[in-house]
Structure formats: C-alpha cells, structure tokens
C-alpha positions as CSV (number, residue, x, y, z in Angstrom):
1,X,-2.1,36.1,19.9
2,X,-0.8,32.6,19.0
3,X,0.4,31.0,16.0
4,X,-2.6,27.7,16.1
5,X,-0.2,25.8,13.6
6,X,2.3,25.6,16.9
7,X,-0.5,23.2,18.0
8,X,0.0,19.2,16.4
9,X,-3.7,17.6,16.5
10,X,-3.1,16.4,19.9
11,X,-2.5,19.3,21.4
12,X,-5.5,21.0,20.0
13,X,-7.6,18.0,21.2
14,X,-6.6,18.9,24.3
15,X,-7.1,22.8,24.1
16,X,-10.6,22.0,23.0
17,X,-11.0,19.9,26.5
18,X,-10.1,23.3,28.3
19,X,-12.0,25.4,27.2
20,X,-15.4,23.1,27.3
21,X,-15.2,22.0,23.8
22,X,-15.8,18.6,22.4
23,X,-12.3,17.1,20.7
24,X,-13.2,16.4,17.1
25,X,-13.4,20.0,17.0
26,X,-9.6,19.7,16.7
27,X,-10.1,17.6,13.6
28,X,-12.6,20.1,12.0
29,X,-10.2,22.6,12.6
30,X,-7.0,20.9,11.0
31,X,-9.2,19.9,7.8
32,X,-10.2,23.2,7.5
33,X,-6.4,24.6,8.2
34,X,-4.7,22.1,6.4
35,X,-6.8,20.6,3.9
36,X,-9.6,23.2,2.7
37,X,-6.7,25.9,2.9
38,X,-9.0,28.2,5.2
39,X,-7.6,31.5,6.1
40,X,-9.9,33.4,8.8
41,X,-11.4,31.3,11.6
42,X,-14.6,32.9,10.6
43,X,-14.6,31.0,7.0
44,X,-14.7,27.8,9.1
45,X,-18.5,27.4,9.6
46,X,-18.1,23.8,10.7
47,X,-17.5,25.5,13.8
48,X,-20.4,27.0,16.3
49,X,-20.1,30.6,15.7
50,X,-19.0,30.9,19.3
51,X,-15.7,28.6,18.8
52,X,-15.1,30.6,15.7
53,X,-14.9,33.8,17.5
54,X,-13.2,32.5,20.3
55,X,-10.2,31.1,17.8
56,X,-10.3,34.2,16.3
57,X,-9.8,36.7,19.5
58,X,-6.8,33.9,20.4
59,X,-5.2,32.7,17.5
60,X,-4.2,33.5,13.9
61,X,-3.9,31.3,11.1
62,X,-1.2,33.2,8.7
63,X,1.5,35.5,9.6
64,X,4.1,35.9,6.8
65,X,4.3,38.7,4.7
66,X,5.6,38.2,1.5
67,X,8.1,40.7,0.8
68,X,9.2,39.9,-2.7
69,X,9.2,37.1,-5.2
70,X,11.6,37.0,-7.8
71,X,11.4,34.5,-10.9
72,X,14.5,32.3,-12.4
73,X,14.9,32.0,-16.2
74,X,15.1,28.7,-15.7
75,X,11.3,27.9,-13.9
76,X,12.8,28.4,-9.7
77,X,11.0,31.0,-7.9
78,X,12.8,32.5,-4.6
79,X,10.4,34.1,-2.0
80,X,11.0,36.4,1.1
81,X,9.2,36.6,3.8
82,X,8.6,38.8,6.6
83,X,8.3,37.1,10.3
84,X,5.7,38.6,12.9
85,X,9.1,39.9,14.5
86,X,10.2,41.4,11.0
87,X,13.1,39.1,10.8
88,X,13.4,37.8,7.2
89,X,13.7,34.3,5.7
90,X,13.8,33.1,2.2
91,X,12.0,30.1,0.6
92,X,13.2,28.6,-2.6
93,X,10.7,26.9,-5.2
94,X,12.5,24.7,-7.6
95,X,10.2,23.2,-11.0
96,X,11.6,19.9,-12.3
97,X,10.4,17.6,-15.6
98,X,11.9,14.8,-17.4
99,X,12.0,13.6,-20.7
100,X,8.4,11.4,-20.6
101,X,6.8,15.1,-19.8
102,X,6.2,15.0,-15.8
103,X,6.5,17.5,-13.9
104,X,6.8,18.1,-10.5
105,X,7.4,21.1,-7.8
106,X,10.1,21.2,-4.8
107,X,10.1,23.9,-2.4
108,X,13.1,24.1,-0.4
109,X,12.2,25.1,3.0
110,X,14.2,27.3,5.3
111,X,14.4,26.2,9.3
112,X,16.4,29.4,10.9
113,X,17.2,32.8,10.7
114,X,20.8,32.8,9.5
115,X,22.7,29.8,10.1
116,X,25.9,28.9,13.4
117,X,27.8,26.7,11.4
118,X,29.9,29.0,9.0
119,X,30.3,27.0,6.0
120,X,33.1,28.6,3.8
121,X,31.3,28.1,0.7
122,X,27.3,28.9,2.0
123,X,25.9,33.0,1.7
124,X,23.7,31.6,4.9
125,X,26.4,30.8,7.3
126,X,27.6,34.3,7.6
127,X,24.9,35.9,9.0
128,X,25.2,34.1,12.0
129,X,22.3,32.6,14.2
130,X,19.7,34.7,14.4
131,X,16.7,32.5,15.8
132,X,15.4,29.0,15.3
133,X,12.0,29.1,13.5
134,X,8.6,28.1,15.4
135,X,7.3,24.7,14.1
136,X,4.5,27.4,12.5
137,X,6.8,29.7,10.2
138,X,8.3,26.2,8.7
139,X,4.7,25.0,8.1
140,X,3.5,28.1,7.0
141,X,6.3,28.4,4.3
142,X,4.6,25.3,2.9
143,X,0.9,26.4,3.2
144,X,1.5,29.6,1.3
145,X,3.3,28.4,-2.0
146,X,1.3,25.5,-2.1
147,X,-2.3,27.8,-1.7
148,X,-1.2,28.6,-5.4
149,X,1.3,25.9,-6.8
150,X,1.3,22.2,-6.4
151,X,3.9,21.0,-4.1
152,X,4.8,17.4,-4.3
153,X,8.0,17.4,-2.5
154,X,9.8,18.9,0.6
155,X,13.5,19.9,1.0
156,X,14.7,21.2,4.6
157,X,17.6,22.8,2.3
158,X,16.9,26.1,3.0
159,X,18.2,29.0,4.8
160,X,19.7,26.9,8.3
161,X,21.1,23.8,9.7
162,X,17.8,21.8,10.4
163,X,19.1,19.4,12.7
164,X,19.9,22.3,14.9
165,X,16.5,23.4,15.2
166,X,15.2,19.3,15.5
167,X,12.3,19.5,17.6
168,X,10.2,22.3,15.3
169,X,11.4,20.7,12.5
170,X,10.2,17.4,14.0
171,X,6.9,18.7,14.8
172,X,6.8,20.7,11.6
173,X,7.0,16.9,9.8
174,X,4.6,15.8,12.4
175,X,1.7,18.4,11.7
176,X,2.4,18.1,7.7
177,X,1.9,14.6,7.4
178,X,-0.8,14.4,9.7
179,X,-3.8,12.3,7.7
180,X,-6.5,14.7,9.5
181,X,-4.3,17.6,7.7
182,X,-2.1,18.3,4.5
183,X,-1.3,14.1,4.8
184,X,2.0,14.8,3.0
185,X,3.7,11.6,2.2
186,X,7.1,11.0,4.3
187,X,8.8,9.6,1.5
188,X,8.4,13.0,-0.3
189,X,10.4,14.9,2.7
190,X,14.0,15.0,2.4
191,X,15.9,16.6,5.2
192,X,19.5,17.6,4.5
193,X,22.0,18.0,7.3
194,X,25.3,19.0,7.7
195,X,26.0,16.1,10.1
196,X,25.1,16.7,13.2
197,X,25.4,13.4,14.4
198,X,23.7,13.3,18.1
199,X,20.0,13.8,15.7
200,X,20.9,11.6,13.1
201,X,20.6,8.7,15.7
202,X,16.9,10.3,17.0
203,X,16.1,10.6,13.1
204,X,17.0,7.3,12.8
205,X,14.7,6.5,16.0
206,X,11.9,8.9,15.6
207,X,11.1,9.7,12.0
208,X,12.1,7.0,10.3
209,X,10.0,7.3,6.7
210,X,11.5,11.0,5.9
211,X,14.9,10.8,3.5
212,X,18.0,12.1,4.5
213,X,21.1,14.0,2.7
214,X,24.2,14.8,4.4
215,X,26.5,17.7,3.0
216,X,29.9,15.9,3.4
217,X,32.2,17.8,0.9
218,X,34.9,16.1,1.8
219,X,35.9,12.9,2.3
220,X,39.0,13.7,5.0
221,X,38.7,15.4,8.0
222,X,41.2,18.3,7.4
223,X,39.9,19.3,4.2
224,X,36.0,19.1,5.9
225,X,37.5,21.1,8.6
226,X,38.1,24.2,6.2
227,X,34.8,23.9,4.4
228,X,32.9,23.8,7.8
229,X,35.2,24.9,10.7
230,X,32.0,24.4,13.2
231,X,31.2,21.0,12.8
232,X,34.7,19.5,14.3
233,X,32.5,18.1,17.0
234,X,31.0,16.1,14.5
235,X,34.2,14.2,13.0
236,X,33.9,12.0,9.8
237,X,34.5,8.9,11.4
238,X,31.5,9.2,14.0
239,X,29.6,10.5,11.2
240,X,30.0,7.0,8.9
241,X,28.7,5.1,12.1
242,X,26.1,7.8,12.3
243,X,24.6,7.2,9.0
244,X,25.6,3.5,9.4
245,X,23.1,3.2,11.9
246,X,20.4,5.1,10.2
247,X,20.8,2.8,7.4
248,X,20.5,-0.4,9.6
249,X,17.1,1.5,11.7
250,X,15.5,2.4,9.1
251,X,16.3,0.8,5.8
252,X,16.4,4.0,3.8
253,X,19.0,5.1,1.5
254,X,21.5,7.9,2.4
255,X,22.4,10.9,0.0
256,X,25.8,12.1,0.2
257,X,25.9,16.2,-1.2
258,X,29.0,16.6,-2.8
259,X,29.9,20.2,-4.0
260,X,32.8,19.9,-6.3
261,X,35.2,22.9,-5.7
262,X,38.1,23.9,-8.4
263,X,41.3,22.7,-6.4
264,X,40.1,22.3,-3.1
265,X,37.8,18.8,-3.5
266,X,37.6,17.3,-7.1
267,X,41.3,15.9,-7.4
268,X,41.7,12.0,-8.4
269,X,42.8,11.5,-4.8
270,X,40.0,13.0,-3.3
271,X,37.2,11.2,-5.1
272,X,39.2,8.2,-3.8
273,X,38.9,9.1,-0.5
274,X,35.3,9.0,-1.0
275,X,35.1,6.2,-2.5
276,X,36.7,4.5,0.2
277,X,34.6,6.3,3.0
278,X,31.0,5.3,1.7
279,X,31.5,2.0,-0.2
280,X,30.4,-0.2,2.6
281,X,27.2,2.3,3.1
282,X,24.7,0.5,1.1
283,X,22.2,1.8,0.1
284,X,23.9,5.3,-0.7
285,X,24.1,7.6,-3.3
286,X,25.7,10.5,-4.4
287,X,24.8,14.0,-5.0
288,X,27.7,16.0,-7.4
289,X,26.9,19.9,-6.7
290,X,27.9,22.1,-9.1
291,X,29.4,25.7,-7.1
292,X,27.1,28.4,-6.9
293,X,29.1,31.8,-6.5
294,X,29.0,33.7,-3.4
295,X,30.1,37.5,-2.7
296,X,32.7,36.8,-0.2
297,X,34.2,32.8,-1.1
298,X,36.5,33.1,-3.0
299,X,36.5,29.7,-4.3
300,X,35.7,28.4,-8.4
301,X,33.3,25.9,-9.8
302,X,35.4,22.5,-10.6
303,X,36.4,21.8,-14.2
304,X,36.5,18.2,-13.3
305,X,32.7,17.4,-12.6
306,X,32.4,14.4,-15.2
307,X,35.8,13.3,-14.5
308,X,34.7,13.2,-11.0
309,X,31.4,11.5,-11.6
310,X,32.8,8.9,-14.0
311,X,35.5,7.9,-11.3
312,X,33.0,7.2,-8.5
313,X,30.4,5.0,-11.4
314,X,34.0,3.0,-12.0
315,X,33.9,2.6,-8.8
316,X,30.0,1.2,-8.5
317,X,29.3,4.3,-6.2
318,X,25.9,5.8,-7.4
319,X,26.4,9.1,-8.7
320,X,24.8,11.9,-10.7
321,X,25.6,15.4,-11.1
322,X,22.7,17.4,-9.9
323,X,22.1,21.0,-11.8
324,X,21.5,23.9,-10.4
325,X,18.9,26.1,-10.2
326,X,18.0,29.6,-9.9
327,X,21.6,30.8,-9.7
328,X,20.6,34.0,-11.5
329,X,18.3,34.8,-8.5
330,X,20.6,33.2,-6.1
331,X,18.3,31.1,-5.3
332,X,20.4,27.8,-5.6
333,X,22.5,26.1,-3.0
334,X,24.6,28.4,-0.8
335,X,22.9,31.5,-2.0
336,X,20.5,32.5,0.5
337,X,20.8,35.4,2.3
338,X,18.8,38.0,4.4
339,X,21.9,39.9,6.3
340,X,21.1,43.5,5.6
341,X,17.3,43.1,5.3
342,X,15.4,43.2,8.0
343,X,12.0,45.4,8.6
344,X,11.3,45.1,5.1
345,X,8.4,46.9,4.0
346,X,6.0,44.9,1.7
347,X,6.2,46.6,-1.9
C-alpha cells in the first residue's frame, strides 16, 4: 500500500484520470485529508462508495505510531514516532505567549532519520544518516499534533538537515500550503539550514514566501570548521553570497542561529567577526542560542550571553536571545535523538 499524502493535488488529479475517475475527485479528497481531518477513506462519503473502497484497498491515510509523548515543565511537548519501517523520529511542540496574553503553538518538524553532517554540539548528528523522510511522514508529523492542538507555525528544526532532503521537504511545503488542503500560510514556515548553499539559491528561486534561518555559529571559517566538520564544502564566504542572493530574490529577511558556547564562540572578538560578516545583509537578524547539554559534547553554556547581545545592538545588528525550551525533556535545540531505539513497541 501507498502513503496518498506522497501525492500533491496534481498528481492525484491525474491518478483519478487513470483509473476512469473524474479530477475534482482529487479536490474532494484533499478537503477531506487535509481540511476535515478524515482518517479512513471510508469516512469520506463525498466519494461513490466504489472510489472509497478502491482508495482504501491502495492507499492509507496515517502511518505513524506514536510511541511516547513526554511533557516539559515549561508547556513543550516532545513526541516519538514509529515509521511503517520501525525507524524512529521525534517531533518537538513548543507553546509560546507574550505579555498582551496571545498564544500561539510551534511544532518543530523533523525531515530525516539521524542526521550526515556531524555537528559537535547537536545529539542528532551522531547517529549518522539513516534515511531521508517521504514528503508523507513530514506532513503527517503535522496532521497528527494539529488533529488535537492548534498549530500556527512550522519549524524544519527538527531531527535532520532539511536542505539535504529538499525535494520532500519542498513538496511537503507544497501539499501543506495547498488552498484545496491545510492552506497553511508560507509566511508561518520557517526552514532552518545549516548552509547548504547549492538549495539556498533554489529556495531562493522556488519557494520564495517560506522564512529562512541559517545555523552559522561562527563567524570564521576555522572555528565553523570544528563546530560542523561536514559542511567545509559550504565555506562562509560562499555562504554570505548565498544568502545575499536570497535576500535580493526574494525580499525576505534572513535569521542568523547563533549558539553561544563558553570559550569557543562568545569572546569580544568573535561577536566582531560577526558583526562584520552580516552588516551589509539587510534585512537580517539574529538568533542568540543558549546551549542545550548533550551526553557526549563536552562543551558549556556561555556566561557572556547579554554581553554578547549588547555588543551586536551597539553595533545596529538585530539581536535577541532566544530561550529555550523543553531542555528537561531534551526536547530543545541539539537534543534530539533516536540512536538506540528502534522497533519500539507502542506502550
């Protein structure tokens, strides 16, 4: 059987042309996915009770088990799944509010199984690669938090480097903001990258509403190069002209992440170096990010976070000092891990 949320609304248009089938039925179908939240095929009685059973001999709708779901003191909620293949991922939900009283939920969705790129600091990056996930298990991630919680935005800041798996995130972004579907607004997708500069330009060409983040960490390329040894095809200097370009394309702002670590990144002289790296990006920002403790890093959080955030506002460089969330779960940035747990039975 097939995973139908694979399918964007074009492609099941066309499906419903093969097998003798009119094409709004593809429109029926995603409202009833997408929209009315239906789970079995044979709860979509838009449908001839023929199609249904047809659908329902070929496809599923859901396929992720939910293995566990642990809760944060602090309001984040961090879910595992269980893939078809018993693989696991985990998907982090993060509640936010301000001052006036609004509220609003951001799930942080994961785009592999592990991650390649080894990031000294990131729980993620040593497992490894596993697999890229289907277009379907990143939608689906999506579909089943928000079945019971109200999810107005979208992170690609979960387990993986999602710029590595571009075309099912692309289609993933493609299905989701599909008006005939969920119609989630582009401007409420973020994706964050390490830098992988080669699909920033086809970001920059192809989806040009979503937001984007890049985790820089450094601001020189030997210090970068010990933080994230795999991304030394992707030097700093390309990188600039990289987001330089997506700036110029598509008019959006570009996030710098910024994860202050004790003696290694959060001198004076390196929040220079930044300064003079992104002051001709405009518009940009940047993200402080304070360090969440891993197993095996054996790195500190900085003492110099407001030292280092008053430096760059001296310097007019946008910059706040983002706080974490569900570090008691490890559920916050750098902290997400399924190594040893695979084939998980559902409790």
């Amino acid at each position: 059987m097939k995973d139908i949320k694979n399918f964007d609304l074009k492609e099941l248009q066309g499906y419903m042309l093969s097998i003798g089938e009119k094409p709004f039925r593809a429109k029926e179908i995603f409202h009833a996915i997408y929209k009315e939240k239906q789970k079995d095929f044979t709860d979509i009685t838009t449908l001839p009770k023929n199609l249904r059973q047809k659908l329902s001999e070929e496809f599923y709708i859901y396929a992720l088990e939910k293995v566990s779901e642990t809760n944060s003191h602090d309001g984040a909620t961090k879910y595992l799944f269980q893939l078809r293949d018993g693989l696991l991922i985990e998907t982090a939900l993060i509640r936010e509010s301000n001052k006036f009283g609004r509220k609003w939920n951001t799930l942080c969705l994961s785009t592999e199984v592990g991650c390649s790129l080894d990031c000294q600091f990131c729980a993620t990056g040593q497992m490894g690669l596993i697999r890229n996930l289907d277009a379907s298990e990143i939608i689906e991630q999506l579909m089943f938090v928000d079945n019971n919680i109200p999810i107005n935005n979208i992170v690609f800041m979960g387990m993986g480097e999602p710029l590595l798996n571009y075309e099912n995130v692309k289609k993933s972004i493609e299905i989701l903001t599909d008006t005939e579907g969920r119609a989630f607004g582009k401007r409420k997708i973020t994706i964050s990258t390490s830098g992988i500069i080669d699909k920033i330009y086809r970001l920059a060409d192809q989806i040009k509403m979503v937001n984007l983040a890049v985790s820089l960490h450094a601001a020189d390329q030997t210090t970068r190069d010990k933080l994230m040894p795999n991304l030394k095809e992707n030097p700093i200097s390309k990188l600039k002209e990289a987001l330089q370009y997506y700036i110029e394309k598509t008019g959006n702002a570009v996030t710098i992440e910024y994860l202050l670590i004790k003696n290694v990144n959060d001198s004076v002289e390196n929040a220079l170096k930044l300064v003079k790296l992104i002051s001709s990006l405009k518009p940009c920002k940047v993200n402080l990010i304070h360090f969440n403790k891993v197993p095996f890093a054996e790195f500190s959080p900085s003492q110099r976070e407001i030292e280092f955030q008053k430096l760059l506002l001296e310097k007019n460089i946008r910059a706040t000092l983002r706080k974490s969330k569900g570090t008691d779960i490890s559920a916050a940035c750098g902290q997400l891990v399924t190594r040893n747990l695979t084939n998980v039975a559902k409790n």
